[in-house]
C-alpha positions as CSV (number, residue, x, y, z in Angstrom):
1,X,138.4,96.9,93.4
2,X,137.6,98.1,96.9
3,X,137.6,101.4,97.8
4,X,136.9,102.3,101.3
5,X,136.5,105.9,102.4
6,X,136.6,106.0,106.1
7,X,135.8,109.5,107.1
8,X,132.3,109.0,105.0
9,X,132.4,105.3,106.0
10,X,131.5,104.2,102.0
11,X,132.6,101.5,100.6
12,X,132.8,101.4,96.4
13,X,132.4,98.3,95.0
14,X,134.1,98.8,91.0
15,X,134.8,95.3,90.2
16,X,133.3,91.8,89.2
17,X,132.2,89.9,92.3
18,X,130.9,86.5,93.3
19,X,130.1,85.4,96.5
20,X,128.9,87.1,99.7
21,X,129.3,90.2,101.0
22,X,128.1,90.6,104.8
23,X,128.3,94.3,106.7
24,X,127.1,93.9,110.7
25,X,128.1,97.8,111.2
26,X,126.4,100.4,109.1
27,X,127.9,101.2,105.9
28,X,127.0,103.2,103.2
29,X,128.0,100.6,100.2
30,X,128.3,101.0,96.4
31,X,128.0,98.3,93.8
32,X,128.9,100.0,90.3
33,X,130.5,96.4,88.7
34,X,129.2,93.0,88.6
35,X,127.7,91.2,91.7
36,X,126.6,87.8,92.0
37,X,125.8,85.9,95.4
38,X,124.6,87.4,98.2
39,X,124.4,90.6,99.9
40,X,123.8,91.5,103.7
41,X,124.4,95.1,105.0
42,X,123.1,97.4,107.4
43,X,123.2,101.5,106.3
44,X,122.2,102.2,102.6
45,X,122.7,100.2,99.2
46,X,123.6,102.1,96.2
47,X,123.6,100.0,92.9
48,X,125.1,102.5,90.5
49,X,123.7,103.1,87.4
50,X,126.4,100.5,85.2
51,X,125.9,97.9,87.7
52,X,124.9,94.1,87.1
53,X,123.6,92.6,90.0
54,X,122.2,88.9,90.5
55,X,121.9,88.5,94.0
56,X,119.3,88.1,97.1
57,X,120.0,91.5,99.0
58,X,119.0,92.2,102.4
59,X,119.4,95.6,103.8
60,X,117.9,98.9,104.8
61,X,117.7,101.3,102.4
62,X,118.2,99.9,99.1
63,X,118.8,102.7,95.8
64,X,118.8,100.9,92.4
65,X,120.0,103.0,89.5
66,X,121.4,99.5,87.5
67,X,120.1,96.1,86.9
68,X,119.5,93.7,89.5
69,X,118.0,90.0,89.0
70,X,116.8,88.2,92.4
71,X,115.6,88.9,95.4
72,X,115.7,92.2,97.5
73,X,114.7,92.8,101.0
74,X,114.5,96.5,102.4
75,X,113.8,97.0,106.2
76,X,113.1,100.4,105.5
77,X,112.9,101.4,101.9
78,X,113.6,100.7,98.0
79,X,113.9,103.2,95.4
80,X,114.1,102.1,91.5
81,X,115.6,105.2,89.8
82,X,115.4,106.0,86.5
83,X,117.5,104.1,84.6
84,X,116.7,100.9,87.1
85,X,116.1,97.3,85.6
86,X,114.9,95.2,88.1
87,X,113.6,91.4,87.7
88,X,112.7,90.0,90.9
89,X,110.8,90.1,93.9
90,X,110.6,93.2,96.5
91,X,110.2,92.7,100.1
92,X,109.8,96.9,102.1
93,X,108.1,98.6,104.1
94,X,108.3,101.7,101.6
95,X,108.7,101.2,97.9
96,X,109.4,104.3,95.4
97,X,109.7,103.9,91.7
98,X,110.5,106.9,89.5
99,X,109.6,107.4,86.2
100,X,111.6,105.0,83.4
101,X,111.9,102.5,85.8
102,X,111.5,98.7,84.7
103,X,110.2,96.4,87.2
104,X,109.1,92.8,86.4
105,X,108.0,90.9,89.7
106,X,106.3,91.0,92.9
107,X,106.5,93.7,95.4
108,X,105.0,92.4,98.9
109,X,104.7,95.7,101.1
110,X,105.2,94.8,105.0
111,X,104.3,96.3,108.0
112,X,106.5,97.1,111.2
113,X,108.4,94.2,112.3
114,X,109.5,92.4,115.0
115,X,112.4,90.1,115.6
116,X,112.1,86.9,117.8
117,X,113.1,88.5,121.0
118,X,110.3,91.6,119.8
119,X,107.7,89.2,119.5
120,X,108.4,87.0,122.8
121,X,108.3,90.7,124.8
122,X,104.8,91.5,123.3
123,X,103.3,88.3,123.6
124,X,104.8,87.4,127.1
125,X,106.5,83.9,125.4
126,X,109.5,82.4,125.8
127,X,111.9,82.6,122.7
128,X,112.3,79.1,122.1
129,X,108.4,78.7,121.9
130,X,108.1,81.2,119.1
131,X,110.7,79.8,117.5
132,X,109.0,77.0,117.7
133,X,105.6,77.8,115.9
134,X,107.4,80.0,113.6
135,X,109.0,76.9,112.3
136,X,105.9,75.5,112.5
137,X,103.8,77.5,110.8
138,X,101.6,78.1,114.2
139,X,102.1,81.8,113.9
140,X,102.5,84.0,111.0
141,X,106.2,84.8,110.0
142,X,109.0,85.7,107.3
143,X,111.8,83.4,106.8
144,X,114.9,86.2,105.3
145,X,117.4,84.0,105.0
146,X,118.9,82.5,108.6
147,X,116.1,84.9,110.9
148,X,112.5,85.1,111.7
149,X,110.3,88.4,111.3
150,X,107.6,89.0,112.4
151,X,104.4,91.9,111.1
152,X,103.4,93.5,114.3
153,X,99.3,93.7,112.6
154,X,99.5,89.9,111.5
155,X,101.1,89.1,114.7
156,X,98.0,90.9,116.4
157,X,95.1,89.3,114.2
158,X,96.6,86.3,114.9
159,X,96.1,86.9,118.6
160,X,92.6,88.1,118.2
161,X,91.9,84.5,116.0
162,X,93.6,82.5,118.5
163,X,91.7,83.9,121.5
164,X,88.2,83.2,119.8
């Protein structure tokens, strides 16, 4: 069941879900049922503590009290509370994991980053031409799903290799 409370712009999710879930406006979302698909969303990600989650997740801040399989990617932070199972890989800037926490997977920590139109104003290059060597491999960059990012310090070694 949905739930949304719009004076504190939450959302509860209570039931069993497939499929994907996309937010373009900040919400504060709640997942205390079963999830499986994918899940996009700007604003914070509670996964309540009775949750079952298989997804890849993309969002900001990212609180995981349940168990989650897949792939999670945190433009700002993840935190793995207590009773948190997670199995998969962790993709933030900021990662916190409290005591009787179970993780099993990789953790890559990034920097600041940039979007397409970010890196073309630093580097003075059209869009389409990043584009380009990001597809490429020219320049160093993070497929998440359908958009580029960038790592402002890779994005600047890679400057100082390629003027040597």
């Amino acid at each position: 069941m949905l739930k949304r409370k719009e004076e504190e712009k939450i959302l509860d999710v209570n039931a069993s879900m497939q499929g994907s879930l996309v937010f373009s406006d900040p919400v504060h979302l709640r997942i205390n049922g079963k999830f499986e698909g994918d899940l996009k969303t700007k604003g914070t990600l509670e996964i309540g503590r009775n949750a079952e989650v298989k997804a890849e997740i993309e969002g900001e801040v990212i609180n995981i009290a349940g168990k989650v399989r897949g792939r999670i990617f945190a433009d700002k932070k993840i935190i793995l509370l207590p009773t948190a199972v997670v199995e998969g890989d962790l993709v933030s800037p900021l990662l916190q994991i409290e005591e009787g926490a179970i993780f099993e997977g990789s953790c890559r920590m990034i920097q600041e980053k940039m979007d397409i139109r970010e890196v073309s104003r630093y580097l003075d290059i059209e869009e389409n031409k990043i584009l380009e060597w990001a597809s490429s491999g020219k320049i160093p960059a993070l497929r998440e799903g359908d958009r580029w990012l960038f790592e402002k310090r890779r994005i600047e070694d890679w400057v100082k290799e390629t003027a040597k």
